[in-house]
N, CA, C and O atoms as a GROMACS GRO file, in nm:
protein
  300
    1UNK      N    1  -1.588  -1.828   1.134
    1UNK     CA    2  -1.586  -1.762   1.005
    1UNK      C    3  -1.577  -1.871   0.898
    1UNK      O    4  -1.489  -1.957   0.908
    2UNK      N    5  -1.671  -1.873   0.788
    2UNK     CA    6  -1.643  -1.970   0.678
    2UNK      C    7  -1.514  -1.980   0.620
    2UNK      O    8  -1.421  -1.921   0.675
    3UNK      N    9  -1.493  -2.047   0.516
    3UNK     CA   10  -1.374  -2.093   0.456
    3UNK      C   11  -1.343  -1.967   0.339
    3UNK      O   12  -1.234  -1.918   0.309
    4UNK      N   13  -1.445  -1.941   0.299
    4UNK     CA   14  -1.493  -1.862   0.206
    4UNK      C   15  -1.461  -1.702   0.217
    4UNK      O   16  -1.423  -1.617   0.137
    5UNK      N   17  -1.497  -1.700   0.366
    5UNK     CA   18  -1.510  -1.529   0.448
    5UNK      C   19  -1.324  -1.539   0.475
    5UNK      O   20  -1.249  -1.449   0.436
    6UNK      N   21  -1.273  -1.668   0.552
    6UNK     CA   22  -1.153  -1.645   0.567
    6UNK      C   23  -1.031  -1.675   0.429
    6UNK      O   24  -0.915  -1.711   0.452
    7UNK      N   25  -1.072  -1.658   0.329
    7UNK     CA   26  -0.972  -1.655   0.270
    7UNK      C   27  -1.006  -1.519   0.178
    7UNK      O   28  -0.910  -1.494   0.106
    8UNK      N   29  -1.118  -1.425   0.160
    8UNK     CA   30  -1.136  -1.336   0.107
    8UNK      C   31  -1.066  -1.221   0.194
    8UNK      O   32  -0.983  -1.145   0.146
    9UNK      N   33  -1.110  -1.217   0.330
    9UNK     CA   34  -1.022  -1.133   0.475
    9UNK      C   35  -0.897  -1.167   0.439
    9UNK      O   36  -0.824  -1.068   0.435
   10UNK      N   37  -0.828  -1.295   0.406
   10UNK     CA   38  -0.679  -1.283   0.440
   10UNK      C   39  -0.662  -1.238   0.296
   10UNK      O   40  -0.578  -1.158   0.337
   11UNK      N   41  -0.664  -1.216   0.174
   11UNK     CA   42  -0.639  -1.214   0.050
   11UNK      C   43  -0.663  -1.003   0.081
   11UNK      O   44  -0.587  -0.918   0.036
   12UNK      N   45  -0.773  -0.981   0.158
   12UNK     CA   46  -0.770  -0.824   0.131
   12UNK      C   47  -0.644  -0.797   0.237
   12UNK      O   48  -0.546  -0.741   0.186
   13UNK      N   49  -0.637  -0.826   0.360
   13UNK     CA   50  -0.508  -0.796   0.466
   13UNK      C   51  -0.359  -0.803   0.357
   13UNK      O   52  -0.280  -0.710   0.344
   14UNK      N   53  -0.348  -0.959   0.280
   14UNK     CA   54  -0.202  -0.976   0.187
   14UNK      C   55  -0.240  -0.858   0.133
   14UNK      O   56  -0.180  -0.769   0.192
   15UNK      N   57  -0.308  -0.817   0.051
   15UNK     CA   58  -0.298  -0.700  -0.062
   15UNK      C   59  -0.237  -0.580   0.033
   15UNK      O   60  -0.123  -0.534   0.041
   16UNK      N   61  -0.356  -0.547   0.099
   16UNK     CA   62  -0.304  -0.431   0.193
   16UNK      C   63  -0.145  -0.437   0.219
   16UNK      O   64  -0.069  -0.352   0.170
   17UNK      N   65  -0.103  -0.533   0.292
   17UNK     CA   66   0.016  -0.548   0.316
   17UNK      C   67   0.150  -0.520   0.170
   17UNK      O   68   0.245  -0.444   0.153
   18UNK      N   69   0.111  -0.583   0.125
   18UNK     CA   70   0.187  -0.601  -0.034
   18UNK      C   71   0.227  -0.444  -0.070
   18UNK      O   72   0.333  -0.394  -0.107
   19UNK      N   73   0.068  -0.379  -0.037
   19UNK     CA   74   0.081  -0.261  -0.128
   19UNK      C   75   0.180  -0.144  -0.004
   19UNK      O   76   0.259  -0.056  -0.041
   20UNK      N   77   0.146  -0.177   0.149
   20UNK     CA   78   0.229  -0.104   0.194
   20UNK      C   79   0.372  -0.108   0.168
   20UNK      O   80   0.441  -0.006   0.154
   21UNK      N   81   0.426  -0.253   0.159
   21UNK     CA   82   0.569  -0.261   0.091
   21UNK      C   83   0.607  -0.190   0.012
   21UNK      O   84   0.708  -0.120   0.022
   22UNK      N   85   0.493  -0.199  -0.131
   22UNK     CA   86   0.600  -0.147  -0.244
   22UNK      C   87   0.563   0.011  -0.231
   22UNK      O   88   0.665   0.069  -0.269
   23UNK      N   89   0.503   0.071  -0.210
   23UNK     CA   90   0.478   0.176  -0.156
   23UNK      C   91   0.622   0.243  -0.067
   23UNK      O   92   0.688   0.345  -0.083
   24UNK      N   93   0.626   0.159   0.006
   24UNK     CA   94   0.747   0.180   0.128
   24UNK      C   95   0.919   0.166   0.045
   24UNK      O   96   1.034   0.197   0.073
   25UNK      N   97   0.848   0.100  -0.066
   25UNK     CA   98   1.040   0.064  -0.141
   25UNK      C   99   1.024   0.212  -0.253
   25UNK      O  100   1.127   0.267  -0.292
   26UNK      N  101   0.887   0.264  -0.294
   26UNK     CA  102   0.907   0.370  -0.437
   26UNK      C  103   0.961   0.436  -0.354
   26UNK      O  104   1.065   0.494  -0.386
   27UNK      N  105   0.909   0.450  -0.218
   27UNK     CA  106   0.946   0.591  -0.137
   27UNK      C  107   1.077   0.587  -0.113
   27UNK      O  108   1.152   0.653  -0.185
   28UNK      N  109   1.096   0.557  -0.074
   28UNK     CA  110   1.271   0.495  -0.026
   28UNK      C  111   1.388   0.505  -0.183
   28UNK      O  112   1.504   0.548  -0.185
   29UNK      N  113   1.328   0.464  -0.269
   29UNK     CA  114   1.412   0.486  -0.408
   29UNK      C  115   1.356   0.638  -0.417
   29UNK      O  116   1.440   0.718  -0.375
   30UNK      N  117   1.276   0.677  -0.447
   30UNK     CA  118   1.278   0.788  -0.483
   30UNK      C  119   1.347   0.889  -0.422
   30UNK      O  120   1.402   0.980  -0.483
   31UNK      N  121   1.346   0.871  -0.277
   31UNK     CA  122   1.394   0.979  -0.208
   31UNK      C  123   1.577   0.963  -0.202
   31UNK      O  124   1.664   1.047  -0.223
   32UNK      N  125   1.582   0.868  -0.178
   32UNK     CA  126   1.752   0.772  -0.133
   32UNK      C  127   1.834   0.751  -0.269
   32UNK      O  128   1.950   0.710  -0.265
   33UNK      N  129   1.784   0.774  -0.365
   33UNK     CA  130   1.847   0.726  -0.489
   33UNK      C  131   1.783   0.784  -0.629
   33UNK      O  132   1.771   0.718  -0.732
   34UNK      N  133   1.743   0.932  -0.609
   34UNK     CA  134   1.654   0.971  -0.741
   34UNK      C  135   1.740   0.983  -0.888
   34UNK      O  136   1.683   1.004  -0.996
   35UNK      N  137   1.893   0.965  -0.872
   35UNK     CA  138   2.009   0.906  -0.956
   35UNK      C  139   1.971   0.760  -1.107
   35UNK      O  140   2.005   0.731  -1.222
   36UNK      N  141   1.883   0.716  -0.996
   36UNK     CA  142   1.846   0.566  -1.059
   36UNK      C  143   1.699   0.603  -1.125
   36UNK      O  144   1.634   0.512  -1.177
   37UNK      N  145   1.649   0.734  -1.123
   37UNK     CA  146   1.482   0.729  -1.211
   37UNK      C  147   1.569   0.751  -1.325
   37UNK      O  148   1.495   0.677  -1.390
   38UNK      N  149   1.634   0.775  -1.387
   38UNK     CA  150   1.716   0.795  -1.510
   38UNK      C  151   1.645   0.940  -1.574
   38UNK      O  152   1.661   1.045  -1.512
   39UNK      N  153   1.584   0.937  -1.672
   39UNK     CA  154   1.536   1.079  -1.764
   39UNK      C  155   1.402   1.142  -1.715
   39UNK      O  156   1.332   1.223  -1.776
   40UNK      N  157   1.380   1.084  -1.581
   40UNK     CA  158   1.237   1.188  -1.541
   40UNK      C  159   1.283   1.270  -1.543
   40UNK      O  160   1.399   1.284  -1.582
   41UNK      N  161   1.192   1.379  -1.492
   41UNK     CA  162   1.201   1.502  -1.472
   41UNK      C  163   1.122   1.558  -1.344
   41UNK      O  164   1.003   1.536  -1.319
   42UNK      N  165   1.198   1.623  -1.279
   42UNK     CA  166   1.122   1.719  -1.160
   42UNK      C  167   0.983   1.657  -1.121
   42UNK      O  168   0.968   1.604  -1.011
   43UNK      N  169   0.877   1.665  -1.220
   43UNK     CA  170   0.760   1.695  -1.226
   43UNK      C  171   0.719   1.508  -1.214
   43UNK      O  172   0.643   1.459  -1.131
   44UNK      N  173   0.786   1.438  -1.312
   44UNK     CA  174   0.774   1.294  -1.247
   44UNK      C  175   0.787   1.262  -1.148
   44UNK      O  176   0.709   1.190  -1.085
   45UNK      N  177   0.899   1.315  -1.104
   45UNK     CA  178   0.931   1.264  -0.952
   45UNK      C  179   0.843   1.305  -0.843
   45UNK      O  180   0.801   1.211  -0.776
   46UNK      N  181   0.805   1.422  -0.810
   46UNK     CA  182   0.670   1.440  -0.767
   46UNK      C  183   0.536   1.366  -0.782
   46UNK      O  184   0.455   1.340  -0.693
   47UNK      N  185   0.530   1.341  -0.898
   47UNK     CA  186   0.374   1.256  -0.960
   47UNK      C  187   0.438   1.097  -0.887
   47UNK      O  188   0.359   1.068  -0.797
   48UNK      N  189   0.520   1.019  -0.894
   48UNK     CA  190   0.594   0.942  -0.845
   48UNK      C  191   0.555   0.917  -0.694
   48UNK      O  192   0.498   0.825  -0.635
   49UNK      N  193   0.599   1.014  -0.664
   49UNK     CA  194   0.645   1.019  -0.514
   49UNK      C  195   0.456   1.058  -0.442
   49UNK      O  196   0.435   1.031  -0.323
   50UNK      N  197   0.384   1.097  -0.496
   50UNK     CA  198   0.230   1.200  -0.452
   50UNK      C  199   0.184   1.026  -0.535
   50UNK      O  200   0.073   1.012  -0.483
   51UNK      N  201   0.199   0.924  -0.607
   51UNK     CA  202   0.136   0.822  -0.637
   51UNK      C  203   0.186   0.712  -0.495
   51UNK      O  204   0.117   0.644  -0.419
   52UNK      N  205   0.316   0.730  -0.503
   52UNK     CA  206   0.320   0.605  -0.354
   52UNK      C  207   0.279   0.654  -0.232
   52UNK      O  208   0.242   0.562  -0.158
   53UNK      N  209   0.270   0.779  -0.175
   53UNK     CA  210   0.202   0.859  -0.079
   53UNK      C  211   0.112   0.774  -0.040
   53UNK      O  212   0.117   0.694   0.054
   54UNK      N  213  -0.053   0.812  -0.190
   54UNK     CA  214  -0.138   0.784  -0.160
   54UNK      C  215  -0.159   0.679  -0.133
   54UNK      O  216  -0.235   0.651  -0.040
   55UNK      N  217  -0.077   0.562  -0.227
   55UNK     CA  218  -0.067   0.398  -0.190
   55UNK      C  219  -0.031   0.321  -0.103
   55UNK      O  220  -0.078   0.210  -0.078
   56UNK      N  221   0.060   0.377  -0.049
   56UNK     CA  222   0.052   0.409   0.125
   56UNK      C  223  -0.056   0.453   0.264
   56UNK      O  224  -0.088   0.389   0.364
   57UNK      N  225  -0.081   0.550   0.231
   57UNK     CA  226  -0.192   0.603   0.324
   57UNK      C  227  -0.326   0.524   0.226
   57UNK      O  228  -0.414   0.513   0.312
   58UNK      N  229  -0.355   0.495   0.160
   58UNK     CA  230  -0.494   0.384   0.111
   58UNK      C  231  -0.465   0.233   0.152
   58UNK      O  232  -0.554   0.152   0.175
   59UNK      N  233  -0.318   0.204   0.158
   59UNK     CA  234  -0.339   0.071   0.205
   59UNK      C  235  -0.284   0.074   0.405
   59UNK      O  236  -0.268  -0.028   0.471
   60UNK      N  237  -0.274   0.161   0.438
   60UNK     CA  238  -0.270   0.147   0.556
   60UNK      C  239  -0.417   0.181   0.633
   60UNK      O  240  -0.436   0.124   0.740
   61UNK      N  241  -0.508   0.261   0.590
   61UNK     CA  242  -0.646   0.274   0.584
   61UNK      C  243  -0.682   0.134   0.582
   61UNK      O  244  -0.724   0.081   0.685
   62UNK      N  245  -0.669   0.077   0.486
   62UNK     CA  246  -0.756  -0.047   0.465
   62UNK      C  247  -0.732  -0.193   0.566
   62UNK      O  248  -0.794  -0.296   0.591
   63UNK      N  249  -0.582  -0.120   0.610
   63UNK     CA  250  -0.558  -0.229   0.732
   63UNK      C  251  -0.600  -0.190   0.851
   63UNK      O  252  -0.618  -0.264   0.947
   64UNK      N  253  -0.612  -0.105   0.848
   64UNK     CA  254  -0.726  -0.017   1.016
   64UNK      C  255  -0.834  -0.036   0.991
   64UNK      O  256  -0.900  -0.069   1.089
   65UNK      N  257  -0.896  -0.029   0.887
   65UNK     CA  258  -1.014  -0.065   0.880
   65UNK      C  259  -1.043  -0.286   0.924
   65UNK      O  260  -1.118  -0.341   1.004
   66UNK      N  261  -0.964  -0.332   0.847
   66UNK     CA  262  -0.973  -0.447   0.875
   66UNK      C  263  -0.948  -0.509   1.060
   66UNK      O  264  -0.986  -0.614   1.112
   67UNK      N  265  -0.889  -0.422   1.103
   67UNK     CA  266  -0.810  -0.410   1.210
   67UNK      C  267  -0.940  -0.380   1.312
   67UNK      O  268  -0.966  -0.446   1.413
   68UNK      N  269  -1.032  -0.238   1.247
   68UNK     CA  270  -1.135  -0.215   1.358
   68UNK      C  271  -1.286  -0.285   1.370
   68UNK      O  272  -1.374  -0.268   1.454
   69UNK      N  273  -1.278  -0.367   1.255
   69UNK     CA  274  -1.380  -0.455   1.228
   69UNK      C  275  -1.379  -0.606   1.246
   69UNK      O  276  -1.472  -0.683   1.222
   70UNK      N  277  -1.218  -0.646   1.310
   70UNK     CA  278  -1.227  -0.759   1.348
   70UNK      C  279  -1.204  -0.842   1.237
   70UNK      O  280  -1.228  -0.961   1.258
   71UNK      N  281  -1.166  -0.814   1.129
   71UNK     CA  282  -1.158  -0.885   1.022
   71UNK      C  283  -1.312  -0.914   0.938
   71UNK      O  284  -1.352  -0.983   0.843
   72UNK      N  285  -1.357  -0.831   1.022
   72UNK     CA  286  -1.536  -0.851   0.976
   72UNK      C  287  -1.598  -0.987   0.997
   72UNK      O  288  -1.669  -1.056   0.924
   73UNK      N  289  -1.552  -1.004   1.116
   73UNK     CA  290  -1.580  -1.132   1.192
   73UNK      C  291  -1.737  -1.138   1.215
   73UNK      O  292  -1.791  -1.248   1.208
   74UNK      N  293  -1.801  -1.042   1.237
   74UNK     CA  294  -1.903  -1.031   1.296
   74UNK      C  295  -2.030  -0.946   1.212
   74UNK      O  296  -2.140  -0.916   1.259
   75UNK      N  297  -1.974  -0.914   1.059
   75UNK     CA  298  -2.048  -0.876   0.972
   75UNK      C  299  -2.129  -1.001   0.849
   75UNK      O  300  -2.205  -0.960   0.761
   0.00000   0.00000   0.00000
């Protein structure tokens, strides 16, 4: 794999990764500590919670995908 191909693959895998984290920490505050959103309301916390969901399930997608393509070793 070029120098080029392997640092664009590892830069999309970090992101992926990154985004499962903070994804994994809104969820975890939101649910474990909704004390600390201070003046949301109901309806934030939902929009909140349905925004790290998806940022979650989109960056774990994107690591299966990287995952079933080999890193696109072969594209």
């Amino acid at each position: 794999m070029s120098k080029y191909k392997e640092a664009a693959v590892s830069y999309l895998r970090k992101k992926a990764e990154a985004d499962v984290s903070s994804a994994e920490m809104s969820i975890s505050i939101l649910l474990d500590h909704p004390a600390g959103i201070g003046d949301h309301s109901t309806g934030d916390l939902r929009n909140n919670l349905d925004e790290a969901l998806n940022l979650l399930i989109d960056a774990n997608d994107r690591l299966d995908i990287l995952d079933k393509y080999n890193n696109f070793e072969t594209v």
